[in-house]
C-alpha positions in Angstrom: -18.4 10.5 25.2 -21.3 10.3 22.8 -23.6 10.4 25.9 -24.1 10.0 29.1 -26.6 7.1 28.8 -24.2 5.9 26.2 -20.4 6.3 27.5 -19.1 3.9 24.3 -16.2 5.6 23.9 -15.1 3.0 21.3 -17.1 3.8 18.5 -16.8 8.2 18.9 -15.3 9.6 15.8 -14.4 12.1 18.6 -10.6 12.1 19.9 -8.3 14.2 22.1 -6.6 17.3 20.0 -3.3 16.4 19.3 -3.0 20.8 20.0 -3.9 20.5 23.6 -0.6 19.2 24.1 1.7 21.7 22.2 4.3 24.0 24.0 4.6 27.8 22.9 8.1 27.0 21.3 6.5 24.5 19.1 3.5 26.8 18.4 6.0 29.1 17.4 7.4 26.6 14.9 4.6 25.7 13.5 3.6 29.1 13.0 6.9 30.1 11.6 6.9 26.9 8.7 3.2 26.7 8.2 1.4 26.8 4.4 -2.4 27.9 4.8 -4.7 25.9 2.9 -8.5 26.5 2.1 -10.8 24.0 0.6 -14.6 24.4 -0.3 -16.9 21.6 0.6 -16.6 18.6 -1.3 -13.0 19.4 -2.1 -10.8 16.5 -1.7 -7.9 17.0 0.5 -5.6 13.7 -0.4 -6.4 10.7 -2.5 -5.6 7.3 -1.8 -2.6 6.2 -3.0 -0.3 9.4 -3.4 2.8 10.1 -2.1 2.3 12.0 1.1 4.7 14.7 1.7 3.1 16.7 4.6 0.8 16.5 7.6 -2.1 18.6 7.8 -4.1 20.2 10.9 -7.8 20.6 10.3 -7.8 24.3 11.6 -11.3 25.3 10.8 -14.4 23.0 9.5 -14.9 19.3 9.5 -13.5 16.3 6.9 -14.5 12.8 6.0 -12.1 10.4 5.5 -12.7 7.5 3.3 -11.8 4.0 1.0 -13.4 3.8 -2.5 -14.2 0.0 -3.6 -14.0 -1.4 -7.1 -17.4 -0.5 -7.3 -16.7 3.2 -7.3 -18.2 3.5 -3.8 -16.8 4.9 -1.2 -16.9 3.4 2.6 -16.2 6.4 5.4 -14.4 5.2 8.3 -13.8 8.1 10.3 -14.6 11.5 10.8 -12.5 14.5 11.6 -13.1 17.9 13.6 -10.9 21.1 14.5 -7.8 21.0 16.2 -7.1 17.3 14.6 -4.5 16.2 12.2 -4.7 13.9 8.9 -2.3 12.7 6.7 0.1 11.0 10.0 -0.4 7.4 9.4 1.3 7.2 5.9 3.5 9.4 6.8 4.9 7.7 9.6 5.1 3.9 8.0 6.7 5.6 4.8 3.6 4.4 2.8 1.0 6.1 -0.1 -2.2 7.2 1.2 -4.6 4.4 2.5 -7.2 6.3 2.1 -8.5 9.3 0.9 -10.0 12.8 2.8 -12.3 14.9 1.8 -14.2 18.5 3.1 -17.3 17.7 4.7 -17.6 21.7 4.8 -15.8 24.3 3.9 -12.3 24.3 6.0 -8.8 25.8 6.6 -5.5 23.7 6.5 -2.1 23.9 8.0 0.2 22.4 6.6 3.3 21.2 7.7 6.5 19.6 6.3 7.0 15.9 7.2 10.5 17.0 8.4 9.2 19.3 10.9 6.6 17.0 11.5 9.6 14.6 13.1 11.8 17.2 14.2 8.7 18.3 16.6 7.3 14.8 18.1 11.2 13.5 18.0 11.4 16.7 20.9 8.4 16.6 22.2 7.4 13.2 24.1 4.0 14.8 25.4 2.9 15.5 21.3 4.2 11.9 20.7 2.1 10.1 23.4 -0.6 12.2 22.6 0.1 11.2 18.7 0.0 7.4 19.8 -3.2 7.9 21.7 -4.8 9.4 18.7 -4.1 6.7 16.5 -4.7 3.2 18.9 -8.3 5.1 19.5 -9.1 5.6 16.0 -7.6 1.7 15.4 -10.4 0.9 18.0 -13.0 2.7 16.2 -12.4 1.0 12.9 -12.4 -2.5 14.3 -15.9 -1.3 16.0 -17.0 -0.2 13.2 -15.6 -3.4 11.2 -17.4 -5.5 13.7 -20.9 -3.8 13.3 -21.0 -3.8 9.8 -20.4 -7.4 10.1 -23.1 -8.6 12.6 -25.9 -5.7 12.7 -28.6 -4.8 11.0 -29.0 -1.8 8.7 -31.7 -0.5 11.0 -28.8 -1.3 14.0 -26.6 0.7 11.9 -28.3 3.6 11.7 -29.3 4.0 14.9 -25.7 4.3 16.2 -24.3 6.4 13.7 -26.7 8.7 14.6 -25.4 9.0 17.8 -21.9 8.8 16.6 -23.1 11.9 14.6 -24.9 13.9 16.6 -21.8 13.9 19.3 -19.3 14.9 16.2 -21.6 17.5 14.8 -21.9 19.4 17.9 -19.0 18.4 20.0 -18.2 22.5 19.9 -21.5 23.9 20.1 -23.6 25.1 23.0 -26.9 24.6 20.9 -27.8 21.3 19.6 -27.9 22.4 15.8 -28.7 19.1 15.1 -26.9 16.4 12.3 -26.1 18.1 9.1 -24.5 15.3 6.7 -26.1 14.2 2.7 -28.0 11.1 2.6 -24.9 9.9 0.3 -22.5 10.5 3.0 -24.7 9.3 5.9 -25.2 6.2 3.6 -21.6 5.3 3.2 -21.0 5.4 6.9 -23.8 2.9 7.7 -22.8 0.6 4.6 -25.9 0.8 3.3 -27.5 2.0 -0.4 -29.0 5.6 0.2 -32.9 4.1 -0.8 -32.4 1.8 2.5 -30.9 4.8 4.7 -33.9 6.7 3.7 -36.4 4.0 4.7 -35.1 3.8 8.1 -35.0 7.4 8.9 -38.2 8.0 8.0 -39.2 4.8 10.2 -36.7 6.1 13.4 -39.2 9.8 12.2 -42.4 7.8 12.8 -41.3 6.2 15.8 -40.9 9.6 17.2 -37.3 8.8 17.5 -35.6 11.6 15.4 -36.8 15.2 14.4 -35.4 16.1 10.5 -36.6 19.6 9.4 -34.2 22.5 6.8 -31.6 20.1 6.2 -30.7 19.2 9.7 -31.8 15.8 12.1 -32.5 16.3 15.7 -32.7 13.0 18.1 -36.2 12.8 20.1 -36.0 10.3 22.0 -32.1 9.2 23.1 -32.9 5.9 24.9 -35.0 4.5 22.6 -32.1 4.8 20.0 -29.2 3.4 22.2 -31.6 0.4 22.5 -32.0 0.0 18.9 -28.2 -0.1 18.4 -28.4 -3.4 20.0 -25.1 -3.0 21.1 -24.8 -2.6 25.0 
């Protein structure tokens, strides 16, 4: 994952499809007891601290999930692509939302009813190992993540979630259409203020180590940004 000269699979926002595992019958349920949902960039999916009363698969598009501090600022912890579901971990410890999700671009929902949600990984050990797999990686990530805030550098920073972005951007394209993310939300995955994020890139840009041109951000020069990670 990530890369070849960079198989961390520890820090990928990128995780197996909790769909790959799913039988016709169940496909058929969820079909059946489904409620379509479409959201326009920037639309917020769930906020922290509701009541959650369904699960939702990311059908079509891609979604930011997030904690807001005292400040007003949000901190994004994961990422989420097609064929993945949200909303699980609450639902499952019968707590409010930890956290909140929002549209990165524009997407489709399913939604599905917490009962059915049960019924179907209660029958379906494959979906439920597949569920748990899901949610130790993402565990994994966050500690990662925790871990690098704590002891690297912004420039550090930057340079892997770069990577981390450029692997969850085009994990399902055949052309590299490069990193397509605002400065604000780029900023709140490194931890940094947006002014800082932009003094880096346009360093990593003179160094000949990324490409940014129409919106998008193209790695140059692969190796040379695994080593400024400074974290294998």
């Amino acid at each position: 994952m990530i890369s070849a000269l960079f198989p961390n699979k520890q820090y990928s926002f990128i995780q197996e499809s909790f769909l790959q595992c799913i039988s016709d019958d169940v496909l058929k349920i969820i079909e059946e007891k489904k409620t379509v949902l479409k959201l326009k960039k920037g639309q917020v999916l769930f906020h922290e601290g509701a009541i959650p009363t369904v699960i939702y698969i990311l059908k079509q598009g891609k979604v930011k999930k997030y904690a807001t501090g005292l400040n007003g600022k949000e901190h994004i912890f994961h990422l989420v692509g097609e064929n993945r579901i949200l909303g699980h971990h609450n639902i499952l410890c019968d707590e409010t939302y930890s956290h909140s999700a929002a549209c990165l671009t524009d997407c489709i929902f399913y939604l599905i009813p917490k009962h059915i949600f049960f019924s179907i990984i209660e029958n379906n050990q494959d979906m439920l190992h597949r569920l748990l797999q899901n949610i130790s990686h993402e565990f994994g990530v966050f500690l990662n993540n925790s871990k690098i805030l704590a002891q690297h550098s912004v420039r550090e920073r930057t340079a892997l979630s770069i990577i981390k972005l450029e692997e969850f951007f085009n994990e399902d394209t055949i052309m590299n259409d490069g990193i397509r993310l605002s400065r604000k939300d780029h900023s709140n995955i490194v931890g940094t203020s947006i002014e800082s994020l932009v003094r880096v890139l346009h360093d990593f840009k003179e160094e000949g180590v990324i490409e940014i041109k129409e919106n998008a951000m193209l790695i140059k020069d692969m190796e040379k940004l695994i080593g400024i990670t400074n974290v294998i």
